[in-house]
MARKOLRO-554752 format. One record per atom (N, C-alpha, C): residue in one letter; x negated, y negated, z negated. Coordinates in steps of 0.1 Angstrom, whole numbers, plus 5000, padded with zeros to 4 digits. Each point is the difference from the previous one (the first is absolute). Example, Ala and Ser with C-alpha at 12.3 -4.5 7.8 and 13.67 -1.06 7.14 Angstrom:
A486850574922A500949885000A499149885000S500449895007S499149895000S500849894992
***
This chain:
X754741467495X498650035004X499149954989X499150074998X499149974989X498749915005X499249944994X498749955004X498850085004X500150154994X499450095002X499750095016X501649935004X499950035013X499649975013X499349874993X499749835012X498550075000X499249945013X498950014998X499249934990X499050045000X499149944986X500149864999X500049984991X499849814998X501249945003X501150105005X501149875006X501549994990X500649934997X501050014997X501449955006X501050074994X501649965010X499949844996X500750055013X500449845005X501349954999X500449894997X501649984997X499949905006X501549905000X500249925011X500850015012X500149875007X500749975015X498950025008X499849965015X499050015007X500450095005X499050025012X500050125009X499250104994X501550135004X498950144994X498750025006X500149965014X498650025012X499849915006X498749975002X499949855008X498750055008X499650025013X499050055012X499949845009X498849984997X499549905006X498650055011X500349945011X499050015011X499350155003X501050094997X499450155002X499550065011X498750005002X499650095011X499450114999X500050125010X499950124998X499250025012X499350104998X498950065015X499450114999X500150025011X499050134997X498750014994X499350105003X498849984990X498949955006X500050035015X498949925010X500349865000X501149944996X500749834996X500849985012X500650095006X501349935009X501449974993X500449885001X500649964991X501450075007X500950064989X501250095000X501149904998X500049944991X501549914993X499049894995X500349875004X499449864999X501549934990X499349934994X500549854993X501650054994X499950094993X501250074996X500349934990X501049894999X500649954982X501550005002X500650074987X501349944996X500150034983X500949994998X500450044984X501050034997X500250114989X501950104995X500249954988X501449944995X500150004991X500650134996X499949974989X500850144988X501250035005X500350105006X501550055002X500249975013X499349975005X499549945016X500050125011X500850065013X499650055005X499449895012X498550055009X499449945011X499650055010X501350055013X499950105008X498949975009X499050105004X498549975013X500950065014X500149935006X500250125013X499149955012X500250065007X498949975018X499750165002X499549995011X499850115010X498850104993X500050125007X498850134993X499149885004X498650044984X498949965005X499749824999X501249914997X500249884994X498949974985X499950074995X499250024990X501050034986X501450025001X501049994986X499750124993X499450115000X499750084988X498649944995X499149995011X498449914993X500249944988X501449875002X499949914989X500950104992X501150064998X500250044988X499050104994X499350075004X499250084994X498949924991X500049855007X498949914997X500649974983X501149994996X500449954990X499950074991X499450155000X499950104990X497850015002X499849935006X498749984997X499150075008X500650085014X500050125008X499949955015X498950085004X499949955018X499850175003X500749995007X499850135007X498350045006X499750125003X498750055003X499749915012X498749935000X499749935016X500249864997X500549964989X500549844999X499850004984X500049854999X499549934989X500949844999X499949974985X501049905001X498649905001X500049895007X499049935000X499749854997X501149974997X500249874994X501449984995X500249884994X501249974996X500150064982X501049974996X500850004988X501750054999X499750134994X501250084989X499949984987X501449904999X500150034982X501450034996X499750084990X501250064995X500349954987X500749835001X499949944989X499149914999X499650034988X498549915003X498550084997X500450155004X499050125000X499849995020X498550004999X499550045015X499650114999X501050055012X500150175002X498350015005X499349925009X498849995008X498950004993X499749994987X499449984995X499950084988X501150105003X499850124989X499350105004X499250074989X499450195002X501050095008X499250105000X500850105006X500850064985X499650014993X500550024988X501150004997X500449835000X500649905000X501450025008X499850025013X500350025011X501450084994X499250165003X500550104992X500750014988X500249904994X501149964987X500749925006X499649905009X501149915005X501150065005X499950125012X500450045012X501050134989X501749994999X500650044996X500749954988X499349884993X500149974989X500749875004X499649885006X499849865003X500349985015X499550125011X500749985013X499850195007X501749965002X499850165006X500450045014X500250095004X499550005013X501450125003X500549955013X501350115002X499850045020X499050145001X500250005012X500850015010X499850045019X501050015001X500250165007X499750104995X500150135001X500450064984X500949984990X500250044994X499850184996X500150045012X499550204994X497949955001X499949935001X498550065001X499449904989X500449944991X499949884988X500250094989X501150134999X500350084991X498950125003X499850074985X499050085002X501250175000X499850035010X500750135002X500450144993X498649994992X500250074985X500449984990X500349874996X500649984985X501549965001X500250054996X502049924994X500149854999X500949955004X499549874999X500749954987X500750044988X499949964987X498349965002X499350145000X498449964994X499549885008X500050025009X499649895010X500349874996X501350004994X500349844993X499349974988X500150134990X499049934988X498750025001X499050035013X498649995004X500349874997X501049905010X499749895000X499749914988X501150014995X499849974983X498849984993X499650105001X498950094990X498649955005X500050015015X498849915006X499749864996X501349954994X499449854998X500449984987X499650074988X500150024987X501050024989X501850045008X500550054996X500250144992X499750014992X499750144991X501250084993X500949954996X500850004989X501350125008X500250094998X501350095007X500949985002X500349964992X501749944997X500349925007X498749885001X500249875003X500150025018X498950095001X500250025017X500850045005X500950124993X501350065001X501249895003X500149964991X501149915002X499549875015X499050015005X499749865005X500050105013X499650165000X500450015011X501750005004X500250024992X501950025000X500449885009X499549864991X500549905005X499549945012X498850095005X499549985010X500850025016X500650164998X500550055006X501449975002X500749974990X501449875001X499649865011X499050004994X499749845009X500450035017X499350095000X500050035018X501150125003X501249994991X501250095004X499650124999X499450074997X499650135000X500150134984X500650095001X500450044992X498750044987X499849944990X499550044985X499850094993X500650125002X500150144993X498950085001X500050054990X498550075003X500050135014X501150075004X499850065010X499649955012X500549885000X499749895011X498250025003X499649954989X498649905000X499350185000X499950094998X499950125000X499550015017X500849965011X500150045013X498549985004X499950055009X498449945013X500649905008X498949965009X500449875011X500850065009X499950135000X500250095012X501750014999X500449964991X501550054995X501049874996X498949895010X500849845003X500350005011X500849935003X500349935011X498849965006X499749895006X498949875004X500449884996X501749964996X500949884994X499250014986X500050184993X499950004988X498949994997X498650025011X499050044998X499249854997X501049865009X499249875001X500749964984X500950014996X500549934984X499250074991X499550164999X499050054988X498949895005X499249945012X498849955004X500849834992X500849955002X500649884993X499949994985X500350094994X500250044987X498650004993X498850055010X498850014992X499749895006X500049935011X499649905000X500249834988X501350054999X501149904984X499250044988X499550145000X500150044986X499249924990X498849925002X499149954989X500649855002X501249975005X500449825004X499149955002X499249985015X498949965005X500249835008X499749944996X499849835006X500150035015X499850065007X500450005017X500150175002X500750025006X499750105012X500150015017X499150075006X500049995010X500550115005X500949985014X500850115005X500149975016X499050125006X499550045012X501250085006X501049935008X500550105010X500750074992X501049994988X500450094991X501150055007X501149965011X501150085003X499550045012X499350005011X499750105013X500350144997X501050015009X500350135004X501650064991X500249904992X501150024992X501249965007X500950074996X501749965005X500349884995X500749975007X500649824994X500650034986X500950094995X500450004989X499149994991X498950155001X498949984989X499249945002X499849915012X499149865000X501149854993X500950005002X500649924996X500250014979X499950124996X499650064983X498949934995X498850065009X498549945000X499949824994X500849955010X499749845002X500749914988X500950094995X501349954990X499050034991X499150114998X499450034987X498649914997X499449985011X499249925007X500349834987X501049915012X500549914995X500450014982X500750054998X500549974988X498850064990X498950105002X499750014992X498349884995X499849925011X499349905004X500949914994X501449954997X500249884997X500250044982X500650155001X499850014983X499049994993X499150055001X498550014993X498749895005X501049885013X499249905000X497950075004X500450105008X498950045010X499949945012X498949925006X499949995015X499850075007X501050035013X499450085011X500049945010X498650085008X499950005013X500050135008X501149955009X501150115009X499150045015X498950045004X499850015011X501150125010X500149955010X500850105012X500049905011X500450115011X500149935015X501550035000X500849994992X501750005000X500649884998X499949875008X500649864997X501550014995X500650095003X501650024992X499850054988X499150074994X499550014988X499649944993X499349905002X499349894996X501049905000X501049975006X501549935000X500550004990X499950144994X500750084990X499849994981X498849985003X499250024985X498749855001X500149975010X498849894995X500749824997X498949984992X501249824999X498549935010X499250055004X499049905006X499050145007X499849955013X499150075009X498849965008X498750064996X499249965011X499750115010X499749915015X499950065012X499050005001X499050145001X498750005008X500150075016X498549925003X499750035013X499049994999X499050135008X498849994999X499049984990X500850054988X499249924993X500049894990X500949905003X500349894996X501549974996X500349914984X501649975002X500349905011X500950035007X500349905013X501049954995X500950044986X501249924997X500250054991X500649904985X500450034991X500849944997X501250024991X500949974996X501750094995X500649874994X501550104996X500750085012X500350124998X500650105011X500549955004X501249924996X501249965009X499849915011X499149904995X499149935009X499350075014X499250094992X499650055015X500750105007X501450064999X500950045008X501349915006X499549894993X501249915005X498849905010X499749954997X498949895011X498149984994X499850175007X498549984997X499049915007X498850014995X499249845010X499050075006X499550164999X499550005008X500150095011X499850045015X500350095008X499850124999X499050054989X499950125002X501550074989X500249924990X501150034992X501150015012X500749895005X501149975005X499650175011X499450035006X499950155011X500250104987X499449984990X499950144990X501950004997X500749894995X501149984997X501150065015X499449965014X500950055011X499750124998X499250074998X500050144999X500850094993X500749964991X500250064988X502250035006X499850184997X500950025007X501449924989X501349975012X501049984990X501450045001X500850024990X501250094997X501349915009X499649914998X501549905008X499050005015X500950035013X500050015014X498550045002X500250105008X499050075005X499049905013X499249974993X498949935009X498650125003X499249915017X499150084999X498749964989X499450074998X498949954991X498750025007X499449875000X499149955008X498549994988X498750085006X499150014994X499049855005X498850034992X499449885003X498450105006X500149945013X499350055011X498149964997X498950045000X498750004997X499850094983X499149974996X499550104988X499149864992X500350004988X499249944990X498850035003X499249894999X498050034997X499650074995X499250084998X499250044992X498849954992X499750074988X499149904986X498650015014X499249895005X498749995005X500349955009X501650025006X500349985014X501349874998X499949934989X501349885001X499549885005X500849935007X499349865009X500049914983X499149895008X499749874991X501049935002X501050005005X501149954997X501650034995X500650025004X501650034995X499850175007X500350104987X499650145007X501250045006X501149905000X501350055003X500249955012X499049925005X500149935016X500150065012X499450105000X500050085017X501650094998X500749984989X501450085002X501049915004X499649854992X500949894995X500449935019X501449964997X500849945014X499849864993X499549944987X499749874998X498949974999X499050075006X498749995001X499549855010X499049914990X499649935008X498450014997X499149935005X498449975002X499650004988X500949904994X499349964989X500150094986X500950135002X500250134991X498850085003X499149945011X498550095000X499049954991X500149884997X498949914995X499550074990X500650074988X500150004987X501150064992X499850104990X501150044993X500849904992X501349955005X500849914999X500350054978X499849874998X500549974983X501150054998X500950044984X501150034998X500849825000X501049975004X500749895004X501350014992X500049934992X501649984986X501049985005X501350055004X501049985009X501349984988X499850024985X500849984993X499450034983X500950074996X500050024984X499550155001X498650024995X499750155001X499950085014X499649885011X500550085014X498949915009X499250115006X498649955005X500050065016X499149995010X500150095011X498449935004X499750135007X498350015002X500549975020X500349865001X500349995016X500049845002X499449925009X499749875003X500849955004X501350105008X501749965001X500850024989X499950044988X500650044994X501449934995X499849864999X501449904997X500850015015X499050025010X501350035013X500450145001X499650124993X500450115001X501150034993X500149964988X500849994987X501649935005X499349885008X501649995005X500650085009X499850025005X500450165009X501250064991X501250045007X501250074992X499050155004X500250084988X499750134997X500950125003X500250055015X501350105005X499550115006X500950055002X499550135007X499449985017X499150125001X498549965009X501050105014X500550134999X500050085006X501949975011X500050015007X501050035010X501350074994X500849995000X501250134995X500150105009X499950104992X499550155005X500850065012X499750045016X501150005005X499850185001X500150074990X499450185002X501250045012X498950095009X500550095012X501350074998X500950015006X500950095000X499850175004X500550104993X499850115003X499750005017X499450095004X499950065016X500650095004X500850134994X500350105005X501650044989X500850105008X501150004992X499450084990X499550145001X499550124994X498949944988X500250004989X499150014993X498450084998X499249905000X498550105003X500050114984X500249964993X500150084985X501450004990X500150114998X501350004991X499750124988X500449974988X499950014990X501450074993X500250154998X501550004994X500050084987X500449934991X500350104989X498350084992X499349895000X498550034995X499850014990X499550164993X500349954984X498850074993X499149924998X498250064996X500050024985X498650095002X499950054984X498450004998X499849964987X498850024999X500250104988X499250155003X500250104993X501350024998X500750014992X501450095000X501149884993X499549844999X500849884995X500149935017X501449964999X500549955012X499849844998X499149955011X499449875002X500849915008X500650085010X500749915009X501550065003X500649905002X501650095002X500649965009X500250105010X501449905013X499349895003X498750045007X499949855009X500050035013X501149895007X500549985010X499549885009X499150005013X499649905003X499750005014X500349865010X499550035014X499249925007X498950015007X499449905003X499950015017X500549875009X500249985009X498749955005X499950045019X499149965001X499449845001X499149975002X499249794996X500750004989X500350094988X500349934989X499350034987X500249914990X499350004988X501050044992X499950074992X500750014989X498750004987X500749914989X499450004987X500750064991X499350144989X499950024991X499949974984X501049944995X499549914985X500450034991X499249994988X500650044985X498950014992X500450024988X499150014988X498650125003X499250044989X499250095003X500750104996X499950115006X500650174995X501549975002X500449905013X501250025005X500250085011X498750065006X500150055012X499449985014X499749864999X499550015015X499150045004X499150024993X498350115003X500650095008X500750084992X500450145001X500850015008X501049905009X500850025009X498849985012X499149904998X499349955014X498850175002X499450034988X499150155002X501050115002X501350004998X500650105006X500150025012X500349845011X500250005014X499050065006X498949954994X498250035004X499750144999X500850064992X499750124995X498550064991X499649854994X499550034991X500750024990X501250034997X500650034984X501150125006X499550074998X501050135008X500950144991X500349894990X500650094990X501649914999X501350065011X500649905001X501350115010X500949944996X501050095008X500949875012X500650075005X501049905011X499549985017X500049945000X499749965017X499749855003X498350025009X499149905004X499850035017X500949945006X500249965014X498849915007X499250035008X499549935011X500449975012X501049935004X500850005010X501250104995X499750135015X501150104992X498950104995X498650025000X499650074995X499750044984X500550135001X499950014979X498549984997X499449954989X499249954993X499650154990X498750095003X499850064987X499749914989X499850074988X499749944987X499149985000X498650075005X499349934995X499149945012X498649945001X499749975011X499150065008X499150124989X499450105007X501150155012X500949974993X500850075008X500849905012X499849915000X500649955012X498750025014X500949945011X498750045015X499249865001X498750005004X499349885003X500849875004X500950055008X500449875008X501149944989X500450114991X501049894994X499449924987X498850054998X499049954989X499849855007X499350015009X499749905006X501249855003X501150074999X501149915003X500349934987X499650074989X500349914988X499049974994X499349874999X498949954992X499849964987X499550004993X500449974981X499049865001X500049894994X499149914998X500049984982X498950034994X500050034983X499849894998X500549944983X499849884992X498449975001X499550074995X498649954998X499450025009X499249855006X499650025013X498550074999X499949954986X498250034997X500050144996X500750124997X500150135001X500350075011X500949935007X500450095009X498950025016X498649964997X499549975011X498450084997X499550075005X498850054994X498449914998X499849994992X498949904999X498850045010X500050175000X498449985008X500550015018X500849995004X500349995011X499949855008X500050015013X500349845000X501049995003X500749875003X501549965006X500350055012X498950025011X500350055007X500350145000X499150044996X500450174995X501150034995X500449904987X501450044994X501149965012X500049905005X501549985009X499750095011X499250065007X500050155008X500050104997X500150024986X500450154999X501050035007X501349954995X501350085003X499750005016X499649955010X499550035011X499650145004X498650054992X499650124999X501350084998X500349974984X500950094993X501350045010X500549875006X501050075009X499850025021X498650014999X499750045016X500749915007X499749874994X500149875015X499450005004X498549974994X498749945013X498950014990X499250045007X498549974994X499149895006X498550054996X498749945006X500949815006X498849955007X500949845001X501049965003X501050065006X501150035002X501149984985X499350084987X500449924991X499449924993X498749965004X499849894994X500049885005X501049995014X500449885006X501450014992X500450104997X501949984994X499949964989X498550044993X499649924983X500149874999X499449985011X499549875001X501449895003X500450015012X501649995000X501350004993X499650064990X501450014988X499449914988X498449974996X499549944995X500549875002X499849945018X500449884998X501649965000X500950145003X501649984997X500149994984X499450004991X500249964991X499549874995X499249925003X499649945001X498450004993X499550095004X498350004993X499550055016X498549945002X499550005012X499450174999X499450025008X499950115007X498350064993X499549874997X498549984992X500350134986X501050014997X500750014988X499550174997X500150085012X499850134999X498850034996X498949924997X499050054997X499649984983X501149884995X499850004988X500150094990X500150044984X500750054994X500649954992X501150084993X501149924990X499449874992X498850064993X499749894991X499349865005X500350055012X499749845006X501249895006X501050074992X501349925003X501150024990X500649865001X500649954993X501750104998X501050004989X500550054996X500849995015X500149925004X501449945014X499950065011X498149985000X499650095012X500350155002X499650044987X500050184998X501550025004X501149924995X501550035004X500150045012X499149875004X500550025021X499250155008X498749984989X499650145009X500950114994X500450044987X500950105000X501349975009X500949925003X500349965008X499750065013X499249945003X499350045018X500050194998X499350034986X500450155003X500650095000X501449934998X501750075003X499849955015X500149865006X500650035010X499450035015X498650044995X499350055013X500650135006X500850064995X500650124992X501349975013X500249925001X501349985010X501150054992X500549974990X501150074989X501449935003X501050075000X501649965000X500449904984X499550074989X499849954986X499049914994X500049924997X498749974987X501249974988X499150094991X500549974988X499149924989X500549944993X498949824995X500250054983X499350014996X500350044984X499049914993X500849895002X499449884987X498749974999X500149975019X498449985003X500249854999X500549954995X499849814997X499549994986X500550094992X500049974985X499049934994X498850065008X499149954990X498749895009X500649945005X499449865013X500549914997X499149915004X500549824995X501150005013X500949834993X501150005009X499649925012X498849995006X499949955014X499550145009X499550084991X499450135005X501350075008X500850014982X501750035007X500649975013X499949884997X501149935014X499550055008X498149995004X499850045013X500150155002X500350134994X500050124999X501750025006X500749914988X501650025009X500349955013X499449855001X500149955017X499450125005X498750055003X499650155005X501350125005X500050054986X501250095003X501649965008X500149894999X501349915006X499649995016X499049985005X498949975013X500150175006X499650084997X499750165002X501450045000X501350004989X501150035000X500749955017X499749885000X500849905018X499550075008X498250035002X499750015009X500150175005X499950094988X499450115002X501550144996X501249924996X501050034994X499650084993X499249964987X500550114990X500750024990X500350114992X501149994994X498950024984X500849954990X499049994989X500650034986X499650074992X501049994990X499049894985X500449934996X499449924994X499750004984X499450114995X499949994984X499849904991X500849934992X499349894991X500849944987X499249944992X501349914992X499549875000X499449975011X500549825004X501149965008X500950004990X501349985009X500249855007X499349894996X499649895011X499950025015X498750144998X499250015014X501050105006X500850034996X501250135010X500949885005X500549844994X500549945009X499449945010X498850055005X499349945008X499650145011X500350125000X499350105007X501150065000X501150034997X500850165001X501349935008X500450095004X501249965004X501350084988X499450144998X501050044987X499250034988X500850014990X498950054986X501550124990X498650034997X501050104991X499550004984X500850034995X499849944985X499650174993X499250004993X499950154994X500149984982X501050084992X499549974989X500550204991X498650004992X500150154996X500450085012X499150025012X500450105008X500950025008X500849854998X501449985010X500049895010X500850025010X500449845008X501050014989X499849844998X501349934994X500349875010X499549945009X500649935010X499149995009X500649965012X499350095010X500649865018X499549955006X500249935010X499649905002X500449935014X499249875004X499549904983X498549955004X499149974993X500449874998X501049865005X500849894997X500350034990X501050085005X501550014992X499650084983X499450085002X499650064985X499049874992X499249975005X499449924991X500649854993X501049965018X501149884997X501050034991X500550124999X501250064993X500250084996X499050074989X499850154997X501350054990X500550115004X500750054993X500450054990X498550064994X499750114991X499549934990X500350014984X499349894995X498550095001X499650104996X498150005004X499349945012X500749975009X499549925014X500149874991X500949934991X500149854999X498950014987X499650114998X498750024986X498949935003X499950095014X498550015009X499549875004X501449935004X499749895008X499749854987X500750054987X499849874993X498750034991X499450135004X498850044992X498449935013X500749975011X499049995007X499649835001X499050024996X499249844999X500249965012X500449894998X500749925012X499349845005X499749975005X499449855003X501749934998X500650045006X501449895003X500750044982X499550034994X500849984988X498949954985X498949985008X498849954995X500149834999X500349995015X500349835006X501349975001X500450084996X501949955002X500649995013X499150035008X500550035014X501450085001X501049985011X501249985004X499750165009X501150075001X499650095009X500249955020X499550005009X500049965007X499650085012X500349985013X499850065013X499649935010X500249824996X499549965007X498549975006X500349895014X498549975006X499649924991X498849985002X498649944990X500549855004X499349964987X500549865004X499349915008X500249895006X500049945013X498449924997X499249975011X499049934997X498550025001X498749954999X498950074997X500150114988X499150085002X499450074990X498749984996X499250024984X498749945003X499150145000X500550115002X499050095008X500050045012
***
């Protein structure tokens, strides 16, 4: 990097020290409600420093904050960013604008919408270049070459030639990696970079992540609500809440004996691969910025809640080397052994001999290339079965075939004994109604100008149950079977949080009275207390309401916690296929033993033992 590239007046910096050092950072909106209060830590060089906590914690605020950036509505309003011994806070916009790509770069977490859809992304790599005073052809040529090596990705010029459109999403986050690397920038920051990715190509991501942070001696900060990912790639993590770090320190530390309670609940949530436990959410909703008490904002959730956590926002308290907790019990929380929160899973046994759905010899196409081949599959009734594998192994496409939204497909789709048309306009009301789809994205799949109430009574109208109050007592009713009150129908989407929109899509499959719900990687993208409580949900409705479910996903943690069977998909095939123990305890196939050592794991994070046992004996301190 040249000097030409720094903002005016500054020059490189050489040296030990921390690459970033954030002292007392507060953030607020513009009328001054304070958003993120008393924010400090510091990265060294080669440093990863994972953020996690719940939607709405404030963890994108502060990374955004480090590139000099408050989103529309907010302002940084006090405190100190330095990058080095350059204050980001006190630079032009100018300034700013030479910094941002050069010195600290930014990796979101929607990789197709970061890429610009028209240009090839060769060009797109040497924009980057060239924006921060790289000129020279050759020189850019070759640096994109080595660019594209770095993050595994093929170099050739047909390659760099392609559109975004002609990636993967694995391949689409490493081109976003690669420009983020390209000028060897003193930090980058990386928002949510694997959501929604397969464990394999999230597990590519994190390897590229790590090593290329410790080679070129860049700090990052890792924001996500994935604590097994942050296991994975961080050597030090801070916990927000509301706002505030409630705890900082080395990972292993705070997965092995954290000090404060909102950590130790965030850690019981977090699904795991050895014995199927239930997973237990953490019950109330964080404050909101105007609306946080003068005391401990974690108190009206907290089971170690005393008086004196009202008084005043309790100090950060030193519990070791690099390891702090924002809690007035904090040295009695820390001693606390750190185990699993949830019960071992006791899932329902089938109800009926007859299978409610069977699957024979299914073999889909999209246009005239064969996507799926011989899939064979049965789903009994009160049962779960899970779906797992890589992206573009199939499970979309087997779960929209059932639905008969993907109706380009040959073989036989059984409802009971009834044959299944292809597609779902050709099927009769009643059997539409018996199978319900629940989509990944909760914030798409719901109409914004509608209200909640309106959206969970359509399929009412649509399938001639009930109208006038009659359904809006059954709205109201299925509202509170999910657990959102009945107040809820008058809201709309954007007045609720990612967890909530789940449950109303949710509520509007099963108002529907369906034999089916089919779940297509509606956890993916929700923090892991949101999770738990969405799975306890479906686990609650499965006992009570027997339904039978087929489970899309590649969190293979959370299938030992919900399915009773899973089926493995890879390129369009079952390659193994039965009870959900025994495959994940003893998989046969080496791509099932791929899957499972590609998946960020807390118990191989902490060295945890695989285990089935009860929790260990004693208080708990939440």
């Amino acid at each position: 990097m040249t000097t030409d590239q720094l903002p005016a007046g500054e020059t490189e910096t050489t040296g030990g020290g921390a690459a970033v050092t954030v002292r007392d950072l507060r953030i607020s909106t513009t009328s001054g409600v304070e958003v993120v209060h008393d924010i400090s830590f510091e990265i060294a060089p080669g440093e990863v420093l994972g953020v996690v906590g719940e939607s709405g914690s404030g963890k994108t605020t502060v990374g955004l904050s480090l590139l000099g950036h408050a989103r529309r509505g907010l302002k940084i309003a006090g405190g100190t960013i330095l990058l080095g011994d350059r204050d980001i806070r006190a630079m032009s916009d100018a300034d700013l604008r030479r910094l941002r790509g050069s010195l600290v770069s930014y990796v979101p977490q929607d990789p197709a919408s970061s890429l610009n859809p028209a240009l090839r992304i060769g060009i797109q790599l040497r924009e980057v270049l060239e924006a921060h005073g790289s000129t020279d052809d050759k020189e850019n040529a070759a640096r994109i070459a080595e660019m594209m090596r770095e993050v595994a990705l093929p170099d050739d010029p047909a390659y760099l030639k392609r559109y975004p459109h002609q990636l993967s999403g694995g391949q689409q986050q490493r081109v976003g990696l690669a420009m983020a690397f390209a000028n060897r920038p003193r930090l980058i920051v990386l928002d949510e970079p694997t959501t929604g990715l397969d464990v394999t190509t999230q597990s590519t991501v994190l390897t590229t992540v790590r090593e290329l942070a410790q080679i070129h001696d860049v700090a990052a900060l890792y924001v996500t609500h994935d604590l097994a990912v942050v296991a994975a790639v961080a050597t030090r993590v801070a916990v927000m809440y509301a706002g505030r770090i409630v705890e900082l320190g080395p990972a292993d530390k705070l997965f092995e004996s954290s000090g404060h309670p909102y950590t130790r609940r965030l850690v019981g949530a977090i699904p795991r691969l050895t014995g199927g436990r239930s997973l237990v959410g953490i019950p109330g909703h964080a404050p909101s910025p105007g609306k946080r008490p003068a005391g401990c904002a974690f108190g009206p959730r907290c089971r170690l809640h005393v008086p004196e956590c009202d008084e005043k926002v309790p100090d950060m308290v030193p519990l070791g080397p690099d390891h702090s907790s924002r809690c007035i019990r904090a040295h009695e929380v820390v001693d606390f052994k750190q185990d699993d929160y949830g019960d071992p899973v006791a899932l329902p046994e089938p109800q009926a001999e007859k299978p409610v759905l069977t699957i024979e010899n299914v073999v889909g196409y999209y246009g005239s290339t064969e996507v799926l081949h011989s899939i064979n599959l049965t789903l009994e009734q009160g049962e779960i079965l899970a779906v797992v594998g890589e992206s573009g192994s199939g499970k979309t496409t087997t779960a929209r075939a059932i639905s008969g939204l993907h109706h380009s497909w040959t073989g036989s789709i059984r409802l009971g004994e009834m044959e299944l048309a292809k597609s779902a306009r050709a099927r009769s009301t009643d059997i539409r109604r018996q199978i319900q789809y629940i989509f990944q994205n909760p914030y798409g799949s719901l109409n914004p100008r509608k209200t909640i109430g309106e959206s969970v009574g359509q399929p009412l109208s649509v399938f001639k149950v009930a109208s006038g109050k009659k359904a809006d007592a059954m709205v109201g009713e299925m509202l509170e079977q999910v657990s959102l009150s009945a107040a809820y129908a008058r809201r709309y989407p954007d007045q609720c949080s990612g967890g909530e929109r789940q449950r109303v899509a949710i509520a509007r499959a099963l108002i529907a009275k369906p034999s089916i719900l089919i779940c297509d990687e509606i956890t993916s993208a929700l923090d892991v207390s949101v999770q738990a409580a969405i799975v306890e949900l479906l686990g609650e409705l499965q006992r009570e309401l027997g339904l039978s479910m087929v489970f899309v996903t590649h969190n293979l943690p959370l299938v030992r916690s919900i399915a009773q069977k899973v089926a493995v998909l890879a390129d369009g095939s079952i390659v193994e296929y039965g009870e959900t123990a025994k495959i994940l305890a003893n998989p046969q196939q080496e791509y099932t033993r791929h899957l499972i050592s590609d998946t960020p794991s807390l118990e191989v994070a902490t060295g945890e033992v695989a285990s089935g046992a009860g929790v260990a004996d004693g208080e708990r301190p939440e």
